[in-house]
Structure formats: structure tokens, C-alpha cells
C-alpha positions as CSV (number, residue, x, y, z in Angstrom):
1,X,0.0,0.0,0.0
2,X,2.8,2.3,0.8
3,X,4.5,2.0,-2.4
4,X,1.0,2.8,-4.1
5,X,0.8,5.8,-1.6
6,X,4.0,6.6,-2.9
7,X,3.9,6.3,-6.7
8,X,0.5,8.5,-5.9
9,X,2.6,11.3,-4.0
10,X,5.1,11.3,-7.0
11,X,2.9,11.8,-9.9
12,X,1.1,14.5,-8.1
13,X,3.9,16.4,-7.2
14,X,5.1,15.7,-10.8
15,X,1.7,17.0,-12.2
16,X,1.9,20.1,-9.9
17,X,5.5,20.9,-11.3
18,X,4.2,20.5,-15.2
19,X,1.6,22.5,-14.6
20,X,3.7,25.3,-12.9
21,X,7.4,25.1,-13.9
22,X,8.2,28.0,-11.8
23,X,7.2,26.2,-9.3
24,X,9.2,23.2,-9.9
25,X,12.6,25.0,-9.4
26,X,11.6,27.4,-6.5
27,X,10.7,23.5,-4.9
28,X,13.9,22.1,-6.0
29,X,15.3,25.1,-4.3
30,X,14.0,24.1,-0.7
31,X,14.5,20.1,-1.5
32,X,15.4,17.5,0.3
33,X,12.1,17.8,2.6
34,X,10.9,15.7,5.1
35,X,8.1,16.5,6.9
36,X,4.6,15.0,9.3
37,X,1.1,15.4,8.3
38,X,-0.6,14.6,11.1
39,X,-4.1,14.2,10.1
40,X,-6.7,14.4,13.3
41,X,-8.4,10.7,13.8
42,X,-5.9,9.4,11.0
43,X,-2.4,8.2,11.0
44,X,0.6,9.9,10.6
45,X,1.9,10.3,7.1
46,X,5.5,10.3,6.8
47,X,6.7,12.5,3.7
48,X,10.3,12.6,2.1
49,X,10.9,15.2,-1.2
50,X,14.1,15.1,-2.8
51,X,14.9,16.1,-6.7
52,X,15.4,12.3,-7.6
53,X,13.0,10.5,-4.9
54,X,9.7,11.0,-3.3
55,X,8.0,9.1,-1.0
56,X,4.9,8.5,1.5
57,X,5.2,6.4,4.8
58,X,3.9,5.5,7.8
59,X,6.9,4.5,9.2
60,X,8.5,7.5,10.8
61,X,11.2,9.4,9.3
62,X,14.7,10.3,10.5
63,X,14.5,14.2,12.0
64,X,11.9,15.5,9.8
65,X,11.8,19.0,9.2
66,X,8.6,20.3,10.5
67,X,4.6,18.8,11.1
68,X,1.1,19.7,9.8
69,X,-1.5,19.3,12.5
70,X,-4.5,19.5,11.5
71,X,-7.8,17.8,10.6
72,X,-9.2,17.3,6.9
73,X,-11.3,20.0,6.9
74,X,-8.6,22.9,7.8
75,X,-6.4,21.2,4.8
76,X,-8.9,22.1,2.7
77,X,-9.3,25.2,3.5
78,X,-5.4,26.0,3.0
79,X,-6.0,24.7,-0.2
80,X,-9.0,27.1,-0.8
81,X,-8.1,30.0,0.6
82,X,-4.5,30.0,0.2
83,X,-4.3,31.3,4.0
84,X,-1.8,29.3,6.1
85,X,-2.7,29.2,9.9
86,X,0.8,29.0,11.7
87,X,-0.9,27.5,14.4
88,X,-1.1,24.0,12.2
89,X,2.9,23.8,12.0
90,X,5.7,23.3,14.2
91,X,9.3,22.7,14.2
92,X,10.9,24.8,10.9
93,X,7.6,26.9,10.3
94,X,9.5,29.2,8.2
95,X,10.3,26.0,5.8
96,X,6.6,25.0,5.8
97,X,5.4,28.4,5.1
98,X,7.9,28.4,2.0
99,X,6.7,25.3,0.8
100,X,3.1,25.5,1.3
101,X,3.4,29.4,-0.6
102,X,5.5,27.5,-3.7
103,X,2.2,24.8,-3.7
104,X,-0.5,27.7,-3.2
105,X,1.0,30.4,-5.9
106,X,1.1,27.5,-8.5
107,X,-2.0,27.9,-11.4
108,X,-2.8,24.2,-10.1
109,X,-6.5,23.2,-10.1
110,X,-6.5,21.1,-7.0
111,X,-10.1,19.8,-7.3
112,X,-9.0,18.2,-10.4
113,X,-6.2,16.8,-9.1
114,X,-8.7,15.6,-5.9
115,X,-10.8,14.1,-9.0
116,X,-7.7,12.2,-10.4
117,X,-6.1,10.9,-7.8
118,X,-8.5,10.2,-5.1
119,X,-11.9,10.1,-7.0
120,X,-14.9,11.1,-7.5
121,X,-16.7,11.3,-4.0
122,X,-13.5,13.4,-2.7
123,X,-13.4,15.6,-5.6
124,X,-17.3,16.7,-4.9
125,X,-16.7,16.9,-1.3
126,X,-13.9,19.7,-2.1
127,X,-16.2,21.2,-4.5
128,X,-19.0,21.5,-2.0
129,X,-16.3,23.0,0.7
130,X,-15.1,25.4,-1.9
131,X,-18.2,26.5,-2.8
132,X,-19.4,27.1,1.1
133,X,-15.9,28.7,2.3
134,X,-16.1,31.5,-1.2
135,X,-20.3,31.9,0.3
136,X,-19.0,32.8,3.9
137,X,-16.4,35.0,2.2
138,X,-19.4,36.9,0.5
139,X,-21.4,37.2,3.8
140,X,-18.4,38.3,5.5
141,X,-18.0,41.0,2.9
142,X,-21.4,42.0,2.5
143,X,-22.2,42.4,6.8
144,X,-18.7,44.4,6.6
145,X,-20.2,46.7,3.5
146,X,-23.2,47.4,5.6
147,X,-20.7,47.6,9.1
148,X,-19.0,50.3,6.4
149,X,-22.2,52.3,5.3
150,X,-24.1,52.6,8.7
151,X,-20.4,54.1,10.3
152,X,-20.2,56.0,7.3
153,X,-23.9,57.7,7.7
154,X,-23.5,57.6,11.3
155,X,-20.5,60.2,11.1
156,X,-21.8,62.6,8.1
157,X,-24.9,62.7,11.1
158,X,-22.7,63.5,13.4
159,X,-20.9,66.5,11.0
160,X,-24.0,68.1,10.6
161,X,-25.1,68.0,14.1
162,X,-22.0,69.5,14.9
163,X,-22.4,72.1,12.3
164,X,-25.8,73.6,12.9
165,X,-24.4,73.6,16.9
166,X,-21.4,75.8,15.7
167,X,-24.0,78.4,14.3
């Protein structure tokens, strides 16, 4: 299963650096990686990047470089919003956040990728969480344009009042 994992890790990462080759040296840059998604209620995934060999394990790793704790949901959202929360990393955070910027600025469309690698359920599930994180954006925009309009009304009320009180 591992090696399957594996062969699975390397043809995505290989996808991501055909779609974006600026992407592919700015990761060769940072490379060898290794590095622990910790998935909540899953086990630990084990990940080694190098130019020449990539690889996916549950076995642990010599001294990894830093770990992702999180749950599936708050991947997603990374993914989505392209917003890291450093509370998910520790140990080189600064290493992560390079990595995880490389993977976000690429033009990658990661539902796709969901689609081809994982299938078709996954793929619709990260659809459906797209869709609902971009609708709470909107929400969050619209209540904040209203916020904007009553403050804004609210202080041309209060010029006025204290213009007819300087008369």
C-alpha cells in the first residue's frame, strides 16, 4: 500500500511541477524535505521530497523538518483559501510556510487533481467546501459593506449635528 501511496505522492507532485514550472525549481530550491502530516483521527503520514525520490510512509522518518497538525477539513481550507494558519505547523515553520506558498501560488486546479487521484466522492466533497468557504467569504464582505455604510452615515450625522451647533 505504501509504495501505491507513494507512486500516488510522486505523480502528483510531478503533475503540480508540469503544470507550474516556476514552481518546480523554486521547490527544487528548498529540497530534500521531510516533513509529518498529522491528520486528526488518521495516522501519521510520513513524507520525504528530494529532486530524484519522493516518498509517502507511515513509518516514521529520521529528523523531519517540521509537522502539519490539522484535521481534513482545515487542509482544505489552505488549499482554498490559500491562507496558512501557523498555528497547524511546528518545528521549521518558516520552511513550511515556503513550501506550502510554492504549492499555493502555483495555477494548479486542485479539485481536479482531488478528481484524479482520489476520485470522484473526494473531488465533490472539495467542490462542496469550496463552494461554502467562497459563500461565507461573500457574507463576511457583505455584513462588513453594511458595518462600512451605517459608520459612514452615522459620522456625516454627526458632522452636521455639529455644524448647525457651531452656528
Amino acid at each position: 500500500m505504501e509504495n501505491s501511496l507513494s507512486q500516488i505522492l510522486s505523480n502528483l507532485l510531478n503533475d503540480i511541477e508540469e503544470a507550474s514550472p516556476n514552481s518546480r525549481g523554486s521547490l527544487y530550491s528548498i529540497y530534500p524535505i521531510n516533513f509529518v502530516l498529522a491528520l486528526k483521527g488518521h495516522k501519521r503520514i510520513h513524507v520525504h521530497l528530494s529532486e530524484d525520490h519522493k516518498r509517502i510512509s507511515f513509518k516514521e522518518l529520521a529528523s523531519p523538518n517540521f509537522k502539519i497538525q490539522a484535521n481534513v477539513t482545515e487542509i482544505l481550507q489552505l488549499i482554498f483559501t490559500k491562507k496558512i494558519k501557523k498555528s497547524m505547523l511546528s518545528g521549521d515553520v518558516e520552511l513550511a510556510t515556503v513550501m506550502m506558498s510554492i504549492l499555493m501560488k502555483a495555477d494548479i486546479d486542485f479539485i481536479f487533481l482531488i478528481d484524479k487521484y482520489f476520485g470522484n466522492i473526494p473531488a465533490v466533497s472539495a467542490h462542496l467546501l469550496k463552494e461554502r468557504l467562497s459563500a461565507r467569504k461573500n457574507v463576511n464582505r457583505n455584513q462588513t459593506n453594511e458595518l462600512q455604510t451605517r459608520l459612514r452615515s452615522l459620522g456625516i450625522r454627526v458632522d452636521r449635528l455639529e455644524a448647525i451647533n457651531s452656528l
